[in-house]
C-alpha positions in Angstrom: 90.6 62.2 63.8 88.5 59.6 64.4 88.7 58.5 61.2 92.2 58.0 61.3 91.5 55.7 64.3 89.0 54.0 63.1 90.2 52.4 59.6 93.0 50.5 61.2 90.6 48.9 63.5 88.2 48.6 61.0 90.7 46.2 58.8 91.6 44.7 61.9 87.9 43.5 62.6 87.6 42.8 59.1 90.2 40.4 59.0 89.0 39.0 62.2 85.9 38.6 61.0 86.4 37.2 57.9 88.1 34.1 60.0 84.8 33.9 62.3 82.9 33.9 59.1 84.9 31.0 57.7 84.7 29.3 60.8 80.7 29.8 60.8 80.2 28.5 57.3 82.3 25.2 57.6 80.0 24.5 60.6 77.0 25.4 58.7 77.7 23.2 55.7 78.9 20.1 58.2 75.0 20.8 60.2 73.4 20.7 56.7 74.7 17.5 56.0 77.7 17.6 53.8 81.3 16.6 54.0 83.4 18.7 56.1 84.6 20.7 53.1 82.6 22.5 50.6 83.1 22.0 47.1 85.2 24.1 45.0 84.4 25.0 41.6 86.2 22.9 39.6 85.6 19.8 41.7 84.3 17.3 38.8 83.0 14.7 41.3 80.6 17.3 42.8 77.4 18.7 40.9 76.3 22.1 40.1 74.0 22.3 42.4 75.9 21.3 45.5 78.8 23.8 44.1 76.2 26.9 43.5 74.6 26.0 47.2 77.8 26.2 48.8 79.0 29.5 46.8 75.3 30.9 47.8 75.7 29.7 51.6 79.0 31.0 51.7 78.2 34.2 50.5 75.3 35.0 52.3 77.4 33.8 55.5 80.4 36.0 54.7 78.0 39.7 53.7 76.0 38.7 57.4 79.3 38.4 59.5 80.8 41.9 57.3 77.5 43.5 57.9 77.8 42.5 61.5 81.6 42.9 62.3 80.9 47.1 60.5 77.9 47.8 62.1 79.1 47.1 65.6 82.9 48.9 65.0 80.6 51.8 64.2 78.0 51.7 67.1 81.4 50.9 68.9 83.3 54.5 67.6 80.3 56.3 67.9 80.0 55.0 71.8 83.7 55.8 73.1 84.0 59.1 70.8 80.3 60.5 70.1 80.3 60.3 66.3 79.5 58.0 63.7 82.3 57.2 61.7 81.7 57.9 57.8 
């Protein structure tokens, strides 16, 4: 049962997450000194290694707020119902 309960919030605080992430990394990149927007890939004015830094930086950002956003949905579960969700 409470794994029933727990994937739809789960997606929910993925989703949610993913928009804090976002939010996290635009600042990050502005802090560090770049132009408000990270470069995309295919962005021939920009060089490889500001295009790999921001994939890297973004990344990292992104797998920190996931790690983050599951870990505390299960401490979360496991507080109101007594078990861990698997």
């Amino acid at each position: 049962m409470v794994k029933i309960l727990y994937k739809p919030l789960g997606l929910l605080f993925g989703v949610l997450g993913g928009l804090v992430a976002s939010a996290v990394f635009k600042r990050l990149w502005a802090l560090l000194g770049h132009e408000e927007a990270a470069p995309q890939p295919t962005d021939r004015d920009r060089t490889w290694k500001e295009v790999l830094t921001a994939a890297a930086l973004q990344g990292a950002v992104f797998a920190l707020v996931k790690a983050a956003v599951d870990r505390g949905g299960a401490a979360g579960a496991r507080r109101l119902t007594g078990t861990w969700p698997d």
